[in-house]
C-alpha positions as CSV (number, residue, x, y, z in Angstrom):
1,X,-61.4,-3.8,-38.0
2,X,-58.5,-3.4,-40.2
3,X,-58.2,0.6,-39.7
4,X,-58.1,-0.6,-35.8
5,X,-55.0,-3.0,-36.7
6,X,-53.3,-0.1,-38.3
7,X,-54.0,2.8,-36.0
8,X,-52.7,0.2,-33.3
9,X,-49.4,-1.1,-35.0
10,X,-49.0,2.7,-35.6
11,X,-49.5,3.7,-31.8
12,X,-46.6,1.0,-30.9
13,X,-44.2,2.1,-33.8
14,X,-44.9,5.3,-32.2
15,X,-43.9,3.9,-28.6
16,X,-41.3,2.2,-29.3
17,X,-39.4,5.3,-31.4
18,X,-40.2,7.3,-28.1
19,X,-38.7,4.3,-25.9
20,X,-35.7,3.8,-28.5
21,X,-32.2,5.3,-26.6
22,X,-31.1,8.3,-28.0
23,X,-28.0,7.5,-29.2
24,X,-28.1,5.0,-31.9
25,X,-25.1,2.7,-32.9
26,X,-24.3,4.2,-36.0
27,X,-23.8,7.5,-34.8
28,X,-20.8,9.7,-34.9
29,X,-18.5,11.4,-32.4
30,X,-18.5,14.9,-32.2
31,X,-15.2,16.8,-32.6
32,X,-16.2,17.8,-28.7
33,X,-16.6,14.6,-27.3
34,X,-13.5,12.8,-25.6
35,X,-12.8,9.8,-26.7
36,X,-12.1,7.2,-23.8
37,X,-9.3,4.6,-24.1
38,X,-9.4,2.2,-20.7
39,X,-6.1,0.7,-22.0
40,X,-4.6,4.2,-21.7
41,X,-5.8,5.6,-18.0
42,X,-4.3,9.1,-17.2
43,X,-1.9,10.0,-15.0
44,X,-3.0,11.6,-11.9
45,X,-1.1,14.4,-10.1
46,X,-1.3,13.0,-6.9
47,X,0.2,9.8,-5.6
48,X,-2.3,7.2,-4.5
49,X,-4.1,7.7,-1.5
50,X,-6.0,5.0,0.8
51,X,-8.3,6.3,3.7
52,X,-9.4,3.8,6.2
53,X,-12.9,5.6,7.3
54,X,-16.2,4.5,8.9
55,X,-19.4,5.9,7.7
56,X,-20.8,7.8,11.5
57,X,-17.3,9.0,11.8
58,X,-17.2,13.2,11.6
59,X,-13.8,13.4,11.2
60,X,-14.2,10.7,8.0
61,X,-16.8,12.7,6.6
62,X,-14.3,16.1,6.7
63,X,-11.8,14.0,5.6
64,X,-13.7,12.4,2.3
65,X,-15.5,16.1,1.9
66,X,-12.3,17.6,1.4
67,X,-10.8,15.1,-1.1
68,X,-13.6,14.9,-3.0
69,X,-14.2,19.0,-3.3
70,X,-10.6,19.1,-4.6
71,X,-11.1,16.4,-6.8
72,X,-7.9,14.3,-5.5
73,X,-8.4,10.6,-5.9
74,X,-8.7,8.4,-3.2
75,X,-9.5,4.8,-2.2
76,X,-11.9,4.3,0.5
77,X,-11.6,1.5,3.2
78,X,-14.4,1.1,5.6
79,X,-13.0,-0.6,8.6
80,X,-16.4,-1.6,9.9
81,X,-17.4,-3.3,6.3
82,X,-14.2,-4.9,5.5
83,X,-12.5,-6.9,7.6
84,X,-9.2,-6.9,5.5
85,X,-9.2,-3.2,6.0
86,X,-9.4,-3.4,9.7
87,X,-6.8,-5.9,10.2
88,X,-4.6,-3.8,7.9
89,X,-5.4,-0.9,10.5
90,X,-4.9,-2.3,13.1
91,X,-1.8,-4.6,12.7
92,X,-0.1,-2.8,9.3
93,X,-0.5,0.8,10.4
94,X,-1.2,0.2,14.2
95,X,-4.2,2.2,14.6
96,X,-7.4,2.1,16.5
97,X,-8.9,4.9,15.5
98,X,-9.8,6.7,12.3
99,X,-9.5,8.5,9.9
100,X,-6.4,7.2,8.6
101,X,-4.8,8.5,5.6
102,X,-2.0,6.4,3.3
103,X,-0.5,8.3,0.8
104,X,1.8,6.7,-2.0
105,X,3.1,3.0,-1.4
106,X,3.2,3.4,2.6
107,X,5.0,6.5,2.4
108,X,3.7,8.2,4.6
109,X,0.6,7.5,6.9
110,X,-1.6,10.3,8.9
111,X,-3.5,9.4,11.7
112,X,-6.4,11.7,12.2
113,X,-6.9,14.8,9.7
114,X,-6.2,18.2,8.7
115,X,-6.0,19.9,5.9
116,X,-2.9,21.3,6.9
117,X,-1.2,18.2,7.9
118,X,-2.8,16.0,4.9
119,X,-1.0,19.2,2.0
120,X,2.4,19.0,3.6
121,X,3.1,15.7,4.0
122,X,1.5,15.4,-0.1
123,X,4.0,18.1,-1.0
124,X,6.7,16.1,1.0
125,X,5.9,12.9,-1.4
126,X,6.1,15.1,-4.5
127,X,9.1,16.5,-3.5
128,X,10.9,13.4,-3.1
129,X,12.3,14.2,0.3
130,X,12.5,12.3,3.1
């Protein structure tokens, strides 16, 4: 009986090593690793960018497909989920349709999306010009 008491507790130390996270709380950072501060948050190249979308919407779907393969940041806004977003589509920005995109602080807003369009009128902000 008391071999079967041992060969147990040793089959749960076993488990629980294997079950243990990987990363204990002692452990140090590599010289690789990059060290987060959440007081400090980068500064993005691009100005901030709001996109008032609804999920069965093709032209939303383009729209978040290309930020996201370009890796530009961007809030999304789904009109049919958030009724603050709609009224601010539809009264703020005087749409009723989407996609709508909002780049900087109401700087400049395009309705519908290219490519195209959506690259000129960022360069436009970054230039400064009106």
């Amino acid at each position: 009986m008391a071999i079967l008491k041992q060969v147990t507790l040793v089959l749960l130390m076993l488990a629980a090593i294997a079950l243990a996270p990987d990363f204990p709380a002692n452990a140090v950072v590599s010289a690789s690793q990059t060290i987060i501060n959440p007081a400090a948050p980068r500064k993005s190249p691009y100005p901030r960018i709001v996109i008032y979308t609804v999920a069965w919407c093709p032209h939303c779907k383009e729209l978040k497909e290309y930020l996201t393969s370009r890796n530009i940041p961007f809030i999304n806004r789904d009109v049919e989920l958030e009724a603050a977003a709609m009224e601010d589509l539809t009264q703020k920005y005087k749409s009723f349709g989407v996609p709508v995109v909002v780049i900087g602080n109401d700087q400049e807003v395009l309705k519908g999306f290219t490519g195209e369009k959506f690259e000129k009128l960022l360069d436009k902000i970054r230039s400064g010009s009106k």
